[in-house]
ChimeraX commands (.cxc) that place a marker at each C-alpha (Angstrom):
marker #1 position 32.74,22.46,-27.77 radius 0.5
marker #1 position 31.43,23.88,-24.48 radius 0.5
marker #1 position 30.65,27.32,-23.58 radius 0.5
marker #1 position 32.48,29.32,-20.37 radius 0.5
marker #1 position 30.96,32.29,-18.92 radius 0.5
marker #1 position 34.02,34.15,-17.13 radius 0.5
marker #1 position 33.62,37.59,-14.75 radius 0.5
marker #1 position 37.44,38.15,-13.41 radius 0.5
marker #1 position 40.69,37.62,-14.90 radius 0.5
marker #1 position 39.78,34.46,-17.45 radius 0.5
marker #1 position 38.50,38.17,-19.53 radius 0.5
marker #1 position 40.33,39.73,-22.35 radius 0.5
marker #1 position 43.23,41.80,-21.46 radius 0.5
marker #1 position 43.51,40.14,-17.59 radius 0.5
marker #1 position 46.13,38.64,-15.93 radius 0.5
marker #1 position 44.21,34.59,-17.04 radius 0.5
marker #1 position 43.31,35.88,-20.55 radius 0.5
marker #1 position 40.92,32.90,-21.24 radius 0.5
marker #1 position 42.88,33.57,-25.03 radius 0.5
marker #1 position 46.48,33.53,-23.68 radius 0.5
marker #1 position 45.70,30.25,-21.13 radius 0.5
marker #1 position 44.42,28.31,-24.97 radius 0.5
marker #1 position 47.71,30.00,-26.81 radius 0.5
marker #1 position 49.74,28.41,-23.71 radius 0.5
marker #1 position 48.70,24.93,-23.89 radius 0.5
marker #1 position 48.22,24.75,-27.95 radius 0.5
marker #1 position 44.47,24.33,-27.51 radius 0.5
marker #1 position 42.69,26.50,-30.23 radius 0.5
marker #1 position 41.30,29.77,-29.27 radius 0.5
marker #1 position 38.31,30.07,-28.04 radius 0.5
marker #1 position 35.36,32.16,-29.66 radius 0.5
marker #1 position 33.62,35.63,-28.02 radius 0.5
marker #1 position 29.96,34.85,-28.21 radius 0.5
marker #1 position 28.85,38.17,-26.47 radius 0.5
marker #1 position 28.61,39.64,-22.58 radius 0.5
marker #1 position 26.04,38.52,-20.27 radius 0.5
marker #1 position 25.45,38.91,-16.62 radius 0.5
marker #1 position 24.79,36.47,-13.90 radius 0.5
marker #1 position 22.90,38.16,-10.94 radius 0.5
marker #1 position 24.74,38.03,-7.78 radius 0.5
marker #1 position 27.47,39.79,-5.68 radius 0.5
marker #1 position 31.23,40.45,-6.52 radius 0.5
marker #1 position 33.91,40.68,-4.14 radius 0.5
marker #1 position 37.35,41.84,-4.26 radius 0.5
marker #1 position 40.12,39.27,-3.26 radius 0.5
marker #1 position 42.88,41.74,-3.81 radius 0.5
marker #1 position 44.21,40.18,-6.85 radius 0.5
marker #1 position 40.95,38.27,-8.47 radius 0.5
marker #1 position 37.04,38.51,-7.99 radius 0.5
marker #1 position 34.89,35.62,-6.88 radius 0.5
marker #1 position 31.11,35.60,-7.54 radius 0.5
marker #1 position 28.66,34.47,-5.03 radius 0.5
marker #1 position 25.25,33.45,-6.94 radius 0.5
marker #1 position 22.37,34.27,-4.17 radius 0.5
marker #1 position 19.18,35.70,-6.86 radius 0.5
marker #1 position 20.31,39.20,-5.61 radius 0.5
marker #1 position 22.78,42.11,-5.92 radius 0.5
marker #1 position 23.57,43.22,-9.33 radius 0.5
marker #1 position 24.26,42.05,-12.52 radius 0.5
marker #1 position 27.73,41.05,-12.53 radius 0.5
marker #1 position 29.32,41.45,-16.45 radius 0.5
marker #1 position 30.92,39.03,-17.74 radius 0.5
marker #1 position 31.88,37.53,-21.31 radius 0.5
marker #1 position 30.72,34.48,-22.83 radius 0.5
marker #1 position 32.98,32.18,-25.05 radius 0.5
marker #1 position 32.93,29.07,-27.07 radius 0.5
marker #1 position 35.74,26.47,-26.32 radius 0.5
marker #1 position 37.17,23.40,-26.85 radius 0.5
marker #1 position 36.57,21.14,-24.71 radius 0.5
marker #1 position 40.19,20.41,-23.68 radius 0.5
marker #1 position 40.27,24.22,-22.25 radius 0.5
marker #1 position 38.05,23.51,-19.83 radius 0.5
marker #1 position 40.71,21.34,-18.08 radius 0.5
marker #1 position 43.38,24.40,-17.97 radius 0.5
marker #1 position 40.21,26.70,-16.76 radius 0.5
marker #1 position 39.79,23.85,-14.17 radius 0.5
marker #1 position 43.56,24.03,-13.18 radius 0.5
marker #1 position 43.54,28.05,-13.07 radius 0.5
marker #1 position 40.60,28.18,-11.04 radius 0.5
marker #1 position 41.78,25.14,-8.76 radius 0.5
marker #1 position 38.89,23.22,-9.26 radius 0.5
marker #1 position 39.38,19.54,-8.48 radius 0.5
marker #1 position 37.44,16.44,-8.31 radius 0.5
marker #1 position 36.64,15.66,-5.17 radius 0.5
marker #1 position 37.75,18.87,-3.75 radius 0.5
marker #1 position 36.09,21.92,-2.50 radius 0.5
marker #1 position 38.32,24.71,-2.91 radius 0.5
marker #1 position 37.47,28.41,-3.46 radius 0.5
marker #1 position 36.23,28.41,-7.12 radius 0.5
marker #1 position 33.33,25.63,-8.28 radius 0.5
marker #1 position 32.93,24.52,-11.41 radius 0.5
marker #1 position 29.32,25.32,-12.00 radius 0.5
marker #1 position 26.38,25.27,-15.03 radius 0.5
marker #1 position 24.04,28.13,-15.62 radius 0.5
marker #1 position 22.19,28.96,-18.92 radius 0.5
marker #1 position 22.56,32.90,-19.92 radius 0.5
marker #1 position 21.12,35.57,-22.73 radius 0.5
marker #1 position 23.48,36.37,-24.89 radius 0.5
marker #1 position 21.99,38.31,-27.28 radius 0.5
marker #1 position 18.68,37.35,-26.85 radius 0.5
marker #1 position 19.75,33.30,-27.10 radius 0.5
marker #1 position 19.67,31.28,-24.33 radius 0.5
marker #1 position 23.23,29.57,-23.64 radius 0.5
marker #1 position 24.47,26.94,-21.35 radius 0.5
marker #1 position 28.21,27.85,-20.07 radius 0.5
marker #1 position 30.33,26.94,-17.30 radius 0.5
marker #1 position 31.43,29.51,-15.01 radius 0.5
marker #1 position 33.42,29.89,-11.67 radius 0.5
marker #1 position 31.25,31.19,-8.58 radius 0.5
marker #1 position 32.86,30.94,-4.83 radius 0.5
marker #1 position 31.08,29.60,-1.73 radius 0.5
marker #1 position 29.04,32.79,-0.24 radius 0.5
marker #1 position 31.29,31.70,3.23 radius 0.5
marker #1 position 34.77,32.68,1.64 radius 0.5
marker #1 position 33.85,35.99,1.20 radius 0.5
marker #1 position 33.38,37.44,5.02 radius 0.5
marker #1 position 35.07,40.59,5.38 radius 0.5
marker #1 position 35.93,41.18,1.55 radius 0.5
marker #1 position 34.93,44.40,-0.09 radius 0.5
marker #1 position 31.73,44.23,-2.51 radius 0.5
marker #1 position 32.25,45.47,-6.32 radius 0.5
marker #1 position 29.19,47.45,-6.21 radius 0.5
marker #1 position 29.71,48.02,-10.03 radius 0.5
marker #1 position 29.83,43.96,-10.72 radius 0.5
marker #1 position 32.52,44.89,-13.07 radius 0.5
marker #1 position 35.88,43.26,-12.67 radius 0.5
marker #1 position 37.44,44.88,-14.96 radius 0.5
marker #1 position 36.14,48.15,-14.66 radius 0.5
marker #1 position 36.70,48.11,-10.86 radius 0.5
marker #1 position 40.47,46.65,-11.09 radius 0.5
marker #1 position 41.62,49.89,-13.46 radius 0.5
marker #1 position 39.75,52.21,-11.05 radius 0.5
marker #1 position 41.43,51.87,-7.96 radius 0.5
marker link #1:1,2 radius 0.2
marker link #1:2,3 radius 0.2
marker link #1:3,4 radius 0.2
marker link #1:4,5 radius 0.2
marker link #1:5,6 radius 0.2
marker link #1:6,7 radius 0.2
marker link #1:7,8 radius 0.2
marker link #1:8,9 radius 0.2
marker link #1:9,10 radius 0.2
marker link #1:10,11 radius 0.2
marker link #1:11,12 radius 0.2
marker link #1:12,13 radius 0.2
marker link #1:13,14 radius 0.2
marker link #1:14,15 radius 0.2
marker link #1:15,16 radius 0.2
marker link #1:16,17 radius 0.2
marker link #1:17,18 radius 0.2
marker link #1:18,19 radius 0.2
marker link #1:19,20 radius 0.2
marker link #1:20,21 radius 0.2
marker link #1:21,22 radius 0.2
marker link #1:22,23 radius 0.2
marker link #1:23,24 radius 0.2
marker link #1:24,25 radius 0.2
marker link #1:25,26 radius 0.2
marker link #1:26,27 radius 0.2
marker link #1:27,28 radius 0.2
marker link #1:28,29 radius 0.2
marker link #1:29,30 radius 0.2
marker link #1:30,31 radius 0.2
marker link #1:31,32 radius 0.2
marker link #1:32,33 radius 0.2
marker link #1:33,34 radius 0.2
marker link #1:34,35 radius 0.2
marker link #1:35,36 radius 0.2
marker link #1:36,37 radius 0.2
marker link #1:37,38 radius 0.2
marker link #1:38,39 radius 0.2
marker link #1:39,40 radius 0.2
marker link #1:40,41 radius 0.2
marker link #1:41,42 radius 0.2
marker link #1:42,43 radius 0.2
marker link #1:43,44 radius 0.2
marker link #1:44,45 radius 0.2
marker link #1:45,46 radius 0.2
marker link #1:46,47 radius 0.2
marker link #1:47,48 radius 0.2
marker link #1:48,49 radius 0.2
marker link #1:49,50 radius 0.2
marker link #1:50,51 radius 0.2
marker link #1:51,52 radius 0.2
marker link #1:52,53 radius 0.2
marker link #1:53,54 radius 0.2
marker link #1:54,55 radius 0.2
marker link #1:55,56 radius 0.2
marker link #1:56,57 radius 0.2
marker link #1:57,58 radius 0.2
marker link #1:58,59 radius 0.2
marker link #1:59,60 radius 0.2
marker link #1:60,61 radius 0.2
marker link #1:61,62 radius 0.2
marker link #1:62,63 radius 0.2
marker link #1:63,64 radius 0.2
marker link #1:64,65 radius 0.2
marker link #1:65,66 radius 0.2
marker link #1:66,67 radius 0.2
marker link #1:67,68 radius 0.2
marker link #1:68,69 radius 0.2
marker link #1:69,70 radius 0.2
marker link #1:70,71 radius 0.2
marker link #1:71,72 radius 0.2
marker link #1:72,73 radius 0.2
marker link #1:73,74 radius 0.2
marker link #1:74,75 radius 0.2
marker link #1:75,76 radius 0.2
marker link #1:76,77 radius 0.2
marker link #1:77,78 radius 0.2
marker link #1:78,79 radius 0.2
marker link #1:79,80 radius 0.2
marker link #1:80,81 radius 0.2
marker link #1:81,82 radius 0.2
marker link #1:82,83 radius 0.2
marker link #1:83,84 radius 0.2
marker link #1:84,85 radius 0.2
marker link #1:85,86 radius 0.2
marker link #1:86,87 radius 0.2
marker link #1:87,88 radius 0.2
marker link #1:88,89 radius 0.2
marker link #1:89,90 radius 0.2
marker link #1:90,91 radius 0.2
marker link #1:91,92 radius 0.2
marker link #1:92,93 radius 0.2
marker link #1:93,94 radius 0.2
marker link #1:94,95 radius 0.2
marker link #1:95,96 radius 0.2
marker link #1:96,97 radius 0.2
marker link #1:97,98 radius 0.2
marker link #1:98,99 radius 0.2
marker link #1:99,100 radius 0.2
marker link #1:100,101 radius 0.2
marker link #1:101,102 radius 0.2
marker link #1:102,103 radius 0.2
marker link #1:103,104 radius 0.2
marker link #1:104,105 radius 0.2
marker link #1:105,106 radius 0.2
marker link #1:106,107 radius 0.2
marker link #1:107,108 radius 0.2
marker link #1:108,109 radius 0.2
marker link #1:109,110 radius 0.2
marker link #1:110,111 radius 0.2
marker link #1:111,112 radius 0.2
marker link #1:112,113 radius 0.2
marker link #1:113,114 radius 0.2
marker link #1:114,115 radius 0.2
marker link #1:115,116 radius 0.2
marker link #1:116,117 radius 0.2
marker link #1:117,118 radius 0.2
marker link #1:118,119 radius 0.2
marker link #1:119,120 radius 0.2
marker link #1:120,121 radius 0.2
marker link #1:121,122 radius 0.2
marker link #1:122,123 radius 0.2
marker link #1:123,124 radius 0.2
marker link #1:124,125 radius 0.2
marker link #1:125,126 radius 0.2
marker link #1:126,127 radius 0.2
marker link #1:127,128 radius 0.2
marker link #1:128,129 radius 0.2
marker link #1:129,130 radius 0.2
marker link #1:130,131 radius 0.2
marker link #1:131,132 radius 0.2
marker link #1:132,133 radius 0.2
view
């Protein structure tokens, strides 16, 4: 089992339910832990979020699961993460409070470079920002 922290469409109810993408490939579903923010800046690709990690802006929301560890692969493919290759998303560790525990999760930040010109989601909720406009 690993843990995933996810801020964009990997959350309940998106277009990547994190839920949906286990039901897809037969992989069991993974388990809600709690929310938790990672401070940083969020930026609006049009159809997705990406999160650049820089120890400022605001705390982005985000929920925090427990998954097996074959999920991580179809995250991995979702998010176009590759070995070897630096795309848009990387596959990165940070340890979060959830609930007042501290827990180690993967998440998906982008490079701070891809997101020149983007709009920032002042909020640093996804969710909350996609149903608003």
């Amino acid at each position: 089992m690993q843990n995933v922290f996810v801020y964009g469409t990997l959350r309940a109810g998106e277009v990547n339910d994190i839920s949906s993408a286990a039901a897809r490939h037969d992989i069991a579903a993974p388990t809600l832990l709690g929310t938790a923010v990672v401070k940083g800046r969020l930026y609006d690709f049009g159809n997705y979020p990406g999160l650049v990690v820089d120890g400022h802006g605001v705390p982005v929301k985000g929920d925090v699961y427990a998954i097996e560890d074959a999920l991580v692969a179809v995250l991995d493919e979702i998010e176009e993460v590759y070995p070897g290759v630096e795309g848009l998303f990387q596959g990165r560790d940070v340890t979060l409070d959830v609930d007042g525990t501290a827990v180690a999760c993967r998440f998906y930040p982008v490079a701070k470079e891809a997101v020149l010109g983007l709009k920032e989601i002042a909020s640093g909720d996804w969710v909350a920002h996609r149903r608003g406009r």
